[in-house]
C-alpha positions, 0 to 999 in steps of 0.5 A: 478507543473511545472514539467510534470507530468510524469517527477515530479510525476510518475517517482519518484513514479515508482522507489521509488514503486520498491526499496520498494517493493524489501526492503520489501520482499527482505530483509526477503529473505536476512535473509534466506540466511544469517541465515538459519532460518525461524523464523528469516525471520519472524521476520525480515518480522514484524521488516520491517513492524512494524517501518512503522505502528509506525511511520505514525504520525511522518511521516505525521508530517514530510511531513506537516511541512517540505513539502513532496517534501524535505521529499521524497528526504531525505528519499529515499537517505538516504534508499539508503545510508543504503543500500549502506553501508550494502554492503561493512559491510556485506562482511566484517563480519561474520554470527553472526555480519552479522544476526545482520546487516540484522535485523537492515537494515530491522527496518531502510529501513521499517521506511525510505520506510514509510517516502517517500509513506506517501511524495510520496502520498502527491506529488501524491494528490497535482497532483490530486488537479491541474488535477481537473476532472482528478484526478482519472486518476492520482490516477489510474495511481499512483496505477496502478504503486504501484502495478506493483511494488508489482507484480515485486518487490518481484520476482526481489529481489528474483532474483537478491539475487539468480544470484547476491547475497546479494551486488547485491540486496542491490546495486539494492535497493540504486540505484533506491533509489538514482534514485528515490531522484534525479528526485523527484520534487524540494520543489519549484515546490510544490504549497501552503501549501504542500510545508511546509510553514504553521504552523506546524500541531499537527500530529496525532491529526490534521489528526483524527480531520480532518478525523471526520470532512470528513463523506464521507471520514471517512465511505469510509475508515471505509468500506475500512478497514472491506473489508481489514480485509476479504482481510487479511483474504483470503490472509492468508487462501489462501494457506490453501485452496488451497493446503490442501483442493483442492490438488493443489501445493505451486505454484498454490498459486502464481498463483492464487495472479499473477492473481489476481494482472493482473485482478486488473490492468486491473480494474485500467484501465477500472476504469478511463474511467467509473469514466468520464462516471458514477462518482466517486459515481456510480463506488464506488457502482458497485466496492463495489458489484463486491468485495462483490459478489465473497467474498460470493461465495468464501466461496463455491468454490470447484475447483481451476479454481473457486477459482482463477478467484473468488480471481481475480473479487474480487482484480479487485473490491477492486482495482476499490475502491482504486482508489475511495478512493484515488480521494475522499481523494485528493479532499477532504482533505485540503492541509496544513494537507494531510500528517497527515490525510493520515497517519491516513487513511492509518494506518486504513486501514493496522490495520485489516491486523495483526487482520486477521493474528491473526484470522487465527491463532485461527481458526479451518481449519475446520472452515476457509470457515465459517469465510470467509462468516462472514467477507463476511458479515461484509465486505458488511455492511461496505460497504453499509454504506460507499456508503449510509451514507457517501454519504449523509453526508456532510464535515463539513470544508466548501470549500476545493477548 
């Protein structure tokens, strides 16, 4: 890339990340406000969702074909279009109408928020292929500004939706849209094949032939995906435990995630200096077992400090094991097929999410601690596999380099 770095990568990152973020909680906020019903926000939180689940295929399809540079830019415009359009509709019709509108704004932004991180992680992994050693320092830098973006996100949304209303949170997320398509990198400074002008690639096929042809990578996202399911898990019991079993507020439950979330990019920044001190392999196996360890003892936390610096060492390790995963798929995955394969690794990884809302959903309360310490165990086979197996194991495509 001729762009620096920063100019052509972090950037553009930073407000797509943001005008995400806001679309994906905002909007459920919107919903509230505009229906007053509970059920309503939830289903608009699964409609904003759902399109991105369905759509990783075509999206991966999209970015390999047409490069992720043109598909990042299309996009984020036209998630700022339909933003920018909801405003002035809004205004103009009724609380019926309007109902209406805000279910359909949330379908189309989660399905167009889907198409520009699939192109944003393949910009993301063209950078960490020409930074060659220094991969994981990008890799760390691109998570590190995904999750600031979580954390800032959904408050600033809840924000500007309380002081500005419903037109100044949608202005606000076409903005940084807009902001966000205007300084992505052009189709031109994208090197090779990632700039779109192979063959087109058979989507969702080509990306899971592909990751079975990458042992290391597929154990590593198999093991990823059963440590996902306890995250799942605890993010939904959390409240539970928190507020039934150990008598504190509703907003303890925030604080304990705000924690969490400083602890993990903390663990982001010390994650690149110990990556050029002991490899990738031996930081992947230290993350595993600073993300295994507390998922036991959480299970057996009977006060709330407890608690909360537990959850906090156990994001640190997952975040430390985010940044393996994503340098291990740059350097491993050819970049004429990133966008399919990535598409295929990411829906892995997000699949165990709903099936940990639905395990919550049939287990007795009584029962939630025993079921954190069975997916604490499932959790640590998943990844002692994926950093014994795996590392063994060789690609089998030969040279990617």
């Amino acid at each position: 890339m001729t762009h620096s770095r920063a100019r052509g990568v972090y950037l553009p990152r930073l407000a797509d990340a943001a005008a995400s973020s806001m679309t994906t909680y905002g909007i459920p906020l919107l919903v509230l406000g505009t229906t007053n019903s509970s059920s309503l926000t939830g289903v608009a939180f699964v409609l904003a969702w759902a399109p991105r689940l369905c759509t990783f295929a075509l999206a991966g399809t999209a970015v390999d074909r047409f490069g992720p540079a043109r598909v990042f830019r299309l996009a984020a415009a036209a998630r700022a279009l339909v933003a920018g359009l909801a405003v002035p509709a809004l205004a103009m019709t009724g609380a019926e109408v309007a109902a209406s509108l805000v279910m359909l704004l949330a379908a189309c932004a989660g399905c167009l928020t889907q198409f520009s991180f699939i192109a944003a992680e393949s910009i993301g992994g063209a950078a960490s292929r020409e930074a060659d050693g220094a991969a994981h320092r990008v890799q760390s830098v691109l998570l590190s500004i995904d999750q600031a973006a979580a954390l800032a996100g959904p408050a600033a949304g809840g924000l500007l939706l309380q002081w500005a209303g419903s037109s100044g949170m949608l202005a606000v997320i076409s903005g940084l849209s807009l902001l966000s398509a205007a300084i992505a990198p052009s189709a031109r400074h994208m090197p090779g094949p990632t700039a779109g002008n192979g063959p087109a690639p058979q989507g969702w096929r080509t990306g899971w032939s592909t990751l079975r042809a990458l042992p290391p990578l597929a154990w590593l996202v198999a093991g990823l995906a059963l440590s996902n399911l306890t995250l799942g898990f605890l993010e939904a019991a959390t409240p539970v435990i928190v507020v039934k079993e150990l008598g504190r507020s509703s907003a303890s439950v925030g604080v304990v995630w705000s924690c969490a979330a400083a602890a993990s990019l903390l663990a982001v920044a010390v994650c690149r200096v110990a990556i050029d001190r002991w490899g990738l392999s031996g930081v992947g196996r230290w993350a595993a077992l600073v993300t295994a360890v507390p998922c036991f003892l959480i299970a057996h936390a009977d006060s709330y400090p407890a608690y909360l610096v537990l959850a906090a060492v156990f994001m640190a390790g997952d975040s430390m094991l985010a940044v393996v995963l994503r340098t291990l798929r740059s350097h491993l995955i050819p970049a004429e097929v990133f966008g399919s394969t990535l598409s295929v690794t990411v829906l892995i990884l997000l699949l165990p999410y709903p099936l940990a809302g639905i395990l919550m959903a049939v287990v007795d309360p009584a029962a939630i601690r025993t079921v954190i310490t069975a997916c604490a165990v499932v959790q640590a086979i998943g990844l002692l596999c994926a950093f014994t197996r795996g590392t063994r194991s060789r690609p089998r495509h030969g040279k990617r380099r």
